[in-house]
Structure formats: structure tokens, C-alpha cells
C-alpha positions as CSV (number, residue, x, y, z in Angstrom):
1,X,6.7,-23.8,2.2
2,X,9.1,-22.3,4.6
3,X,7.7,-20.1,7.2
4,X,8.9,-17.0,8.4
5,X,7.5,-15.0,12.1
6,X,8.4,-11.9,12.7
7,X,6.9,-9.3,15.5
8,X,8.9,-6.3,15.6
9,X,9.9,-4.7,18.9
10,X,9.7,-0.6,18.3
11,X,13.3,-0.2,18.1
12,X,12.8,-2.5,15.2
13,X,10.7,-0.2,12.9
14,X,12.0,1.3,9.8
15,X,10.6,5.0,9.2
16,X,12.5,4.8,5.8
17,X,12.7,3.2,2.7
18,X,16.7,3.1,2.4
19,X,19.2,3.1,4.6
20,X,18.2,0.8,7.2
21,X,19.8,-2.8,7.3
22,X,17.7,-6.0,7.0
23,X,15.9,-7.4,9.8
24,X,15.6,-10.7,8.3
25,X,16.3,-12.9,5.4
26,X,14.2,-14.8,3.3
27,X,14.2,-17.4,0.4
28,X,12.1,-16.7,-2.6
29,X,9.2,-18.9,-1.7
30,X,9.0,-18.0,2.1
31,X,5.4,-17.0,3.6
32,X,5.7,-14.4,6.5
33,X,3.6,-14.3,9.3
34,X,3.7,-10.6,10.2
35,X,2.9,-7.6,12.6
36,X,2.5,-4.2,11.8
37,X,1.7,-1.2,13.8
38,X,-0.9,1.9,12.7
39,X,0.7,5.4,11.0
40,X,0.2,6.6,14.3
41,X,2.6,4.1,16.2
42,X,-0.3,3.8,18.3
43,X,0.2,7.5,19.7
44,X,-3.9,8.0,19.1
45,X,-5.9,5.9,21.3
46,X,-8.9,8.2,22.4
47,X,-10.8,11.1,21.0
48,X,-9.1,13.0,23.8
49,X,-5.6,12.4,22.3
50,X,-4.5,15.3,19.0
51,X,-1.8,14.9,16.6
52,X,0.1,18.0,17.0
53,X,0.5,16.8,20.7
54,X,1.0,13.1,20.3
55,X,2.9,12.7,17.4
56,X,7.0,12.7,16.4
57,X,8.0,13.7,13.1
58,X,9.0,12.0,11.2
59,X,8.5,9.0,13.4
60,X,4.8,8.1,11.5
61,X,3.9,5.5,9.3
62,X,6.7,2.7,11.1
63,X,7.2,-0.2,9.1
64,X,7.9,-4.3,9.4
65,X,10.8,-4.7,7.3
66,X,13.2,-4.1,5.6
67,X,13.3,-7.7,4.5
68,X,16.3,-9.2,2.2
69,X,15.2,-11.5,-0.3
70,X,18.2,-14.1,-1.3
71,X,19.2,-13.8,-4.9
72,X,17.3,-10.5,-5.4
73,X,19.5,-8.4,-7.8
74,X,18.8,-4.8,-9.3
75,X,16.7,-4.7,-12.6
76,X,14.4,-8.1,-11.2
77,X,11.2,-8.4,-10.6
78,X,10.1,-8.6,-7.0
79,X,6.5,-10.4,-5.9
80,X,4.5,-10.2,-2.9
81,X,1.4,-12.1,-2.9
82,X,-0.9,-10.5,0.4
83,X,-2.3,-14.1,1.7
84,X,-4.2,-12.6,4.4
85,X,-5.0,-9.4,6.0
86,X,-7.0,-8.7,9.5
87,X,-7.0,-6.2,12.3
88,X,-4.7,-6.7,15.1
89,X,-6.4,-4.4,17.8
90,X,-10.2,-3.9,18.4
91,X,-10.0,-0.2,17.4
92,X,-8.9,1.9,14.5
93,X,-8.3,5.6,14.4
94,X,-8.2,8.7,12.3
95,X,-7.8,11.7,12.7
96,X,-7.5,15.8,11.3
97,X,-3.6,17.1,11.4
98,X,-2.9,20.9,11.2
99,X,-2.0,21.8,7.3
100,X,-2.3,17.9,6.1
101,X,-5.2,16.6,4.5
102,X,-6.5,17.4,0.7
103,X,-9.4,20.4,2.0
104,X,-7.2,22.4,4.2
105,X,-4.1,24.8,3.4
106,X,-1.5,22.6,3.9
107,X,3.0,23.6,3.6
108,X,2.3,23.2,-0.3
109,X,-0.8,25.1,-0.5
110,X,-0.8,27.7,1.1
111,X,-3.2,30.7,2.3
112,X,-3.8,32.9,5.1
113,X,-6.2,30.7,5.8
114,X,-6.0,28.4,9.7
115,X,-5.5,25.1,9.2
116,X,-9.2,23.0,10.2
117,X,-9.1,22.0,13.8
118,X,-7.9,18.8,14.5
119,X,-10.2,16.0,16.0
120,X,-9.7,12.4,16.6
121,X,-12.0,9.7,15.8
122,X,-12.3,5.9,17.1
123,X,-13.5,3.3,15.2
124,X,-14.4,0.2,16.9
125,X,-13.5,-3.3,15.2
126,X,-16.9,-5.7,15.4
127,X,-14.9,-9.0,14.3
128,X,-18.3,-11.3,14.4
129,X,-19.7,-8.7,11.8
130,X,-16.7,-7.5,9.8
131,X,-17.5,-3.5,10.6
132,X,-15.6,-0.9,11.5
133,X,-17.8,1.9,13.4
134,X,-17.8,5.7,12.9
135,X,-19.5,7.6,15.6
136,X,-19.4,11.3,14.4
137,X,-18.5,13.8,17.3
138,X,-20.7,16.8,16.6
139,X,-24.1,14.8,16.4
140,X,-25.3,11.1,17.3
141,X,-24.8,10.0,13.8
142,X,-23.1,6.6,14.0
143,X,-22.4,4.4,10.5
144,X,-22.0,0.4,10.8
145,X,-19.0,0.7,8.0
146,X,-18.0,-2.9,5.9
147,X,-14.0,-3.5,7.8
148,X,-12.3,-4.3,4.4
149,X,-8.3,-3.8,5.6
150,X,-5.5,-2.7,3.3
151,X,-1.9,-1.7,3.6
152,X,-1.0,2.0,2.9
153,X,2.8,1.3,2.2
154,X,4.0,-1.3,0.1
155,X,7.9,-1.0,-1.0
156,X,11.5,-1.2,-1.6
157,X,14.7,0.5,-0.8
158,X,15.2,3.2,-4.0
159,X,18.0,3.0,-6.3
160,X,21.1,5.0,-6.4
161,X,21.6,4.8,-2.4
162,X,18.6,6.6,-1.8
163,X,16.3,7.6,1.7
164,X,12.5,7.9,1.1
165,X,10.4,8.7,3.8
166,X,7.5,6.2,4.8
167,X,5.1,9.0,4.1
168,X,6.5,9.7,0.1
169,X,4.9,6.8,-2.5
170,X,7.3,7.1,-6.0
171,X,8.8,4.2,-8.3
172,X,10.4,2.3,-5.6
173,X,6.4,1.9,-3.8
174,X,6.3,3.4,-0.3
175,X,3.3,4.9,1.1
176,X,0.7,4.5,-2.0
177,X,-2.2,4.2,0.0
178,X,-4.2,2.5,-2.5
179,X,-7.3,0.4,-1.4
180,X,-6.4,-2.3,-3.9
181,X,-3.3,-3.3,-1.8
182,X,-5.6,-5.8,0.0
183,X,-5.5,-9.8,0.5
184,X,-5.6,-11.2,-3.1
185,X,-3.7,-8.9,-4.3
186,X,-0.2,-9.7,-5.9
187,X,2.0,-6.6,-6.0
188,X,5.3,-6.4,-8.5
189,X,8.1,-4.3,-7.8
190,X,11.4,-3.5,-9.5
191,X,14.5,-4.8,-7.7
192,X,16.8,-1.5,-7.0
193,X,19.4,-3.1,-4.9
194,X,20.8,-6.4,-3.7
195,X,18.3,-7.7,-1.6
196,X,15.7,-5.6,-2.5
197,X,15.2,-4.7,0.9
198,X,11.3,-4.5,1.3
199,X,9.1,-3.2,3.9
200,X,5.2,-3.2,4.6
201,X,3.2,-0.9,6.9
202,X,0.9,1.5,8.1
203,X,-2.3,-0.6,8.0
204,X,-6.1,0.4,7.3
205,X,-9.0,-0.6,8.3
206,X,-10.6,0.7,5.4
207,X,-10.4,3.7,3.7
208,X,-12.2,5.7,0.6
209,X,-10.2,6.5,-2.7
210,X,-8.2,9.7,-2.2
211,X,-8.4,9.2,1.8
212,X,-9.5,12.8,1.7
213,X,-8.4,14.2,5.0
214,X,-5.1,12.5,5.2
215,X,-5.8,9.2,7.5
216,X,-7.9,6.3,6.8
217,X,-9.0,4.1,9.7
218,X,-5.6,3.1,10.5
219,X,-5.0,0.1,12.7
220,X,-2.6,-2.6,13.6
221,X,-2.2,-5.0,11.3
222,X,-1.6,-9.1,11.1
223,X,0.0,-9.6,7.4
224,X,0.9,-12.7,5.8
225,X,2.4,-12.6,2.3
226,X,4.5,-14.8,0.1
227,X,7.2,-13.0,-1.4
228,X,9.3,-14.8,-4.8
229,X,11.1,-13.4,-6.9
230,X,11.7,-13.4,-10.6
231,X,14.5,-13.2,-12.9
232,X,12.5,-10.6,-15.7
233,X,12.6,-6.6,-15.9
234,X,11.1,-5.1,-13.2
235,X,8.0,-2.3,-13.7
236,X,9.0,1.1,-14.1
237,X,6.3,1.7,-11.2
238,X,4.8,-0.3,-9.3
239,X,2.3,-2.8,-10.4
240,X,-1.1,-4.9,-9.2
241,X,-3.0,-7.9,-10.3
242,X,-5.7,-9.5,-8.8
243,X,-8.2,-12.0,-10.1
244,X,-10.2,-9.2,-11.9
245,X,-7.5,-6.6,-12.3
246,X,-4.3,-5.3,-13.8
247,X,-3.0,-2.6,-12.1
248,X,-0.5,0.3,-12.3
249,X,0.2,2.7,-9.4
250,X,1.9,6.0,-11.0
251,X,3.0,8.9,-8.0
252,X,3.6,12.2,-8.1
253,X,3.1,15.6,-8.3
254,X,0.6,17.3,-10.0
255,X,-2.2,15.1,-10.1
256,X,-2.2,15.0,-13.3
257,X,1.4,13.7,-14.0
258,X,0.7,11.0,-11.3
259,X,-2.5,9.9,-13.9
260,X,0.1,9.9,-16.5
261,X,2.7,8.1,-15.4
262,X,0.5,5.2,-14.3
263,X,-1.5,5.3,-17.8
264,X,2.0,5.3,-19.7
265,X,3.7,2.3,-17.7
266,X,-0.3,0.5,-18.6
267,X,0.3,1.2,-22.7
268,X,3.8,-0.7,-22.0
269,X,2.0,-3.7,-20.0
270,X,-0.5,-3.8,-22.5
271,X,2.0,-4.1,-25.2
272,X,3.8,-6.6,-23.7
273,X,0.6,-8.5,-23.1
274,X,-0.8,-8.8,-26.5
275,X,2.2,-7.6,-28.5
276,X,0.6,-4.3,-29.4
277,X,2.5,-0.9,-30.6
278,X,1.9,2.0,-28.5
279,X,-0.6,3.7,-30.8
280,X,-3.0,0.5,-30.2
281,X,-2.4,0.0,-26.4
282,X,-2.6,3.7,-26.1
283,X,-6.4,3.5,-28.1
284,X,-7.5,0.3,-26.2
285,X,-6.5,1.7,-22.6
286,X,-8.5,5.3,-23.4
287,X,-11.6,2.6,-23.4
288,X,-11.5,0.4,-21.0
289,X,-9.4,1.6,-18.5
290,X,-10.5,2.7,-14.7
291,X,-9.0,4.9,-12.5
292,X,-9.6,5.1,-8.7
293,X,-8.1,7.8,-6.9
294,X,-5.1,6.1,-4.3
295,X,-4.1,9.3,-1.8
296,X,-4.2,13.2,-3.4
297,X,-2.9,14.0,0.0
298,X,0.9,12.7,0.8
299,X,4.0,14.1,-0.2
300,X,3.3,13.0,-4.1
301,X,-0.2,12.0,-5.0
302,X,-0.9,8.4,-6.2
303,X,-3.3,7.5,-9.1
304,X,-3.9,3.7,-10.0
305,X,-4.7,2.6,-13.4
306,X,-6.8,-0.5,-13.8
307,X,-8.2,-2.5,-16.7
308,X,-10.8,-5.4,-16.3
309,X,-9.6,-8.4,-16.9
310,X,-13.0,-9.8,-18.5
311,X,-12.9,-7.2,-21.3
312,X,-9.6,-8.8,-22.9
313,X,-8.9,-12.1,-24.0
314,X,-7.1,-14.0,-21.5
315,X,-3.4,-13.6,-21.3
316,X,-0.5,-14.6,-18.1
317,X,1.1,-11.5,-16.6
318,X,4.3,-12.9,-15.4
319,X,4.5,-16.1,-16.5
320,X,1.2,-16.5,-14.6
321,X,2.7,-16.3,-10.7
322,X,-0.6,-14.3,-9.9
323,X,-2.4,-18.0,-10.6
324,X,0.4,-19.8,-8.6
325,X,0.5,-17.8,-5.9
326,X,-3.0,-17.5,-5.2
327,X,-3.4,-21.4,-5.3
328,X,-1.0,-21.0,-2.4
329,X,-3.0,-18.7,-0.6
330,X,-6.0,-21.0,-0.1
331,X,-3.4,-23.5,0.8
332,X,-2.1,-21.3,3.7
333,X,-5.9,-20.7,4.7
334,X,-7.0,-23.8,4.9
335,X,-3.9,-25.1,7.4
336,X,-5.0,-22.2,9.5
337,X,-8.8,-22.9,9.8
């Protein structure tokens, strides 16, 4: 398997998806060894630094990328398989932002109300016992927390020449902020332009469904993935599988229509699974389907639909690359123990 290395120097980030040119390209096949920085670009390093004074807009959530994949044609299916996942500094950090978070007036709801002050929290990375710490500011309260690191943004360029800032998740992926974009984890995504063009950021430690106040423990990330490529329809949205799960990841805004579109585009999967009509998909997913919160707090909100794998008979999504790929992945592990 070819291997590709990339570290990106900060005039190297994309803060888009669209309209930035490739920084590399890569076979179908390749595994990349790669760095990511935090949503923060590493502005928030103490308690002592806010977000109203440290950050740039709309220079937040940078990401590694974009990346052309060879042979990558509008309509395909693109596939990144996350090989492995781990914390690239010994600190995480989090933080309040004036009018952004899901239980404050923010630019979209808005009162007479002040925004909640903004505080900054550090979370120190304990590698020997996989924890991330949270050490709560306005009493000694301090929490041991399991480090279980994700990427927030997962995507590629939009069709029809379009520029999608890193903070907006939609069809095209971006900023979904869904916990179950974590090593293991195979994500599909329709092919909108030649090359597809894909970029992966904005790295968490860990976070809870929803990431209520707006930022997760985000930290600098090491990311290795296997990207390949296939020559079937791509999802209408973006979609997940892991060794337990099928996943869909619908965004948008209400809530409710962000629910919908990922609980539509899972009837269609479901019916392309097991050759059901919509009526039956649409009975069998009202029973068995699960559906974690992603983010109710970026530009749209992102709902994930999931059905257990163990409750239906066993089927190959894709022509069974999940399988393939993950075979791969303990390949790639063991040469680097």
C-alpha cells in the first residue's frame, strides 16, 4: 500500500470546502499519514486566553486537505476508512463564545438577553491512561474523562462551484461533528467534482452528542485513513458504517428537517440493502433505528441515523469495502507496533 505524509504548514490550511486547489494527490488505495490542527488553530492555550480576543473569523476549524483523489469523477462514491486516531498535543481545549453555543442567544436566536460569559477550559491528555481531564473553574470539581478522539469535519468540495465554510456541515460533509466519525469508522461521500477534493479537520478529544456549548475538547490531531474510491452512485448525504453500525448523517435547519433528511436517505439504504419498497424500509427503520444527536449548534444542525447491524440479517454495504478496508487497518497497526 502506498503511503502518503503530509504535515501542513499554516499557510497550507483550507478554511473552506471549495475553492481551494489540492495540496496533494492520491491513488485510490493510498493510506495518509496526517496532521491536523484544533478549531482553534491553537489560538486557546490557557484559561487566561477568550475567544472574542484570540480568534479570527472565519479563520476557525482549518483543515488538512483538500486532497485529489485520481479517477474521482462527479456522481462516485468516495471512501475514507479512519485507520487510526490519537492526540497530537498533551492538552485539549474548550471553551464558551459570545452568541455560539445551543443555551445562549446566539445571531439566529435572538433576545435582549447578554450572551453567557465566555470561559476557557484545559483539558490535559493522560496518554498511559487514555483520559482527558476536566477541572471545573468555579469549584475543585475535577472528572478523570475516557479520551475517545473524533474528527468534527469530514468532507468534500460542493457541487455546482460552490464555497462552504469549515463551520457549515450539509450534503457535501463539512463540519458534522458527530462522535461516530472515530477510528473504525468508514465514511462514504458523493463525488461532486473531479477530484473530489476532500478535506479532514478540526479534531476532538471527545465530545457528548449535541456538543452543547459549541466546542468539544478540541485538540490536534494525528489521522491516518485509507481513502478508495468507487465507481457506484454516491449517497445523497453523507454516510457511516462501522462494524456495528449503518449510518446516515442528515444537516440542516430546523432540527427536525436535519432528523428527516437523515431518516429518508436510511429508507433508501435500506431498500437498497434488502430490496424493500419504501413503505417496508420506512416501517422497519421506525423500529430499530437510533438517533444520537451530532452538533444542534453550527450553522445547520446535524442528526445521525443509525441501525444495528445485529438486528438484520447480514447484508454487504458497498460491495463489502467496510470488511476490506478494515482488514487493512490492522495491517497498518500491526507494522506500526
Amino acid at each position: 500500500m502506498d503511503v502518503l505524509e503530509f504535515t501542513p504548514e499554516p499557510a497550507d490550511f483550507a478554511w473552506t470546502f471549495g475553492g481551494v486547489p489540492p495540496v496533494r494527490r492520491v491513488k485510490p488505495g493510498t493510506a495518509l499519514r496526517l496532521w491536523t490542527e484544533d478549531a482553534f488553530a491553537g489560538s486557546l492555550r490557557s484559561t487566561a486566553d477568550l475567544a472574542s480576543a484570540s480568534l479570527t473569523m472565519p479563520f476557525v476549524n482549518p483543515q488538512t486537505g483538500p486532497f485529489y483523489v485520481e479517477g474521482a469523477e462527479p456522481g462516485d462514491t468516495l471512501v475514507l476508512h479512519f485507520v487510526e486516531l490519537s492526540p497530537a498535543r498533551s492538552w485539549g481545549a474548550s471553551a464558551t463564545i459570545p452568541f455560539f453555543g445551543g443555551l445562549t442567544s446566539t445571531d439566529r436566536t435572538a433576545t435582549l438577553q447578554d450572551p453567557l460569559p465566555e470561559r476557557t477550559w484545559i483539558y490535559e491528555v493522560d496518554s498511559a491512561r487514555q483520559t482527558v481531564g476536566f477541572q471545573a473553574q468555579g469549584s475543585d470539581l475535577e472528572v478523570a474523562l475516557p479520551l475517545e478522539p473524533m474528527l468534527g469535519t469530514v468532507g468534500v468540495a460542493p457541487a455546482g462551484g460552490e464555497v462552504r465554510s469549515a463551520l457549515v456541515p450539509d450534503t457535501f460533509g463539512g463540519n458534522m461533528d458527530t462522535p461516530e466519525m472515530r477510528a473504525g469508522t468508514t465514511c462514504y461521500l458523493n463525488v461532486n467534482v473531479e477530484g473530489a477534493l476532500f478535506s479532514v479537520g478540526d479534531g476532538h478529544y471527545r465530545q457528548g452528542e449535541g456538543e452543547s456549548c459549541g466546542t468539544a475538547v478540541e485538540g490536534a490531531m494525528n489521522v491516518v485513513l485509507i481513502v478508495d474510491l468507487l465507481k457506484t452512485p454516491g449517497p445523497v448525504w453523507p454516510r457511516l458504517e462501522n462494524d456495528e453500525y449503518l449510518a446516515v448523517v442528515g444537516s440542516s435547519r430546523p432540527l427536525e428537517d436535519a432528523w428527516r433528511a437523515g431518516q429518508v436517505d436510511m429508507v433508501r439504504w435500506l431498500g437498497d440493502l434488502y430490496g424493500l419498497d419504501k413503505l417496508d424500509a420506512y416501517q422497519l427503520l421506525s423500529q430499530i433505528s437510533e438517533v444520537p444527536l451530532a452538533n444542534v449548534v453550527d450553522a445547520n444542525y446535524s442528526v445521525v441515523t443509525k441501525i444495528p447491524k445485529r438486528l438484520l440479517p447480514q447484508v454487504t454495504a458497498y460491495d463489502g469495502i467496510h470488511q476490506q478496508l478494515t482488514e487493512l487497518r490492522h495491517d497498518l497497526l500491526r507494522e506500526s507496533l
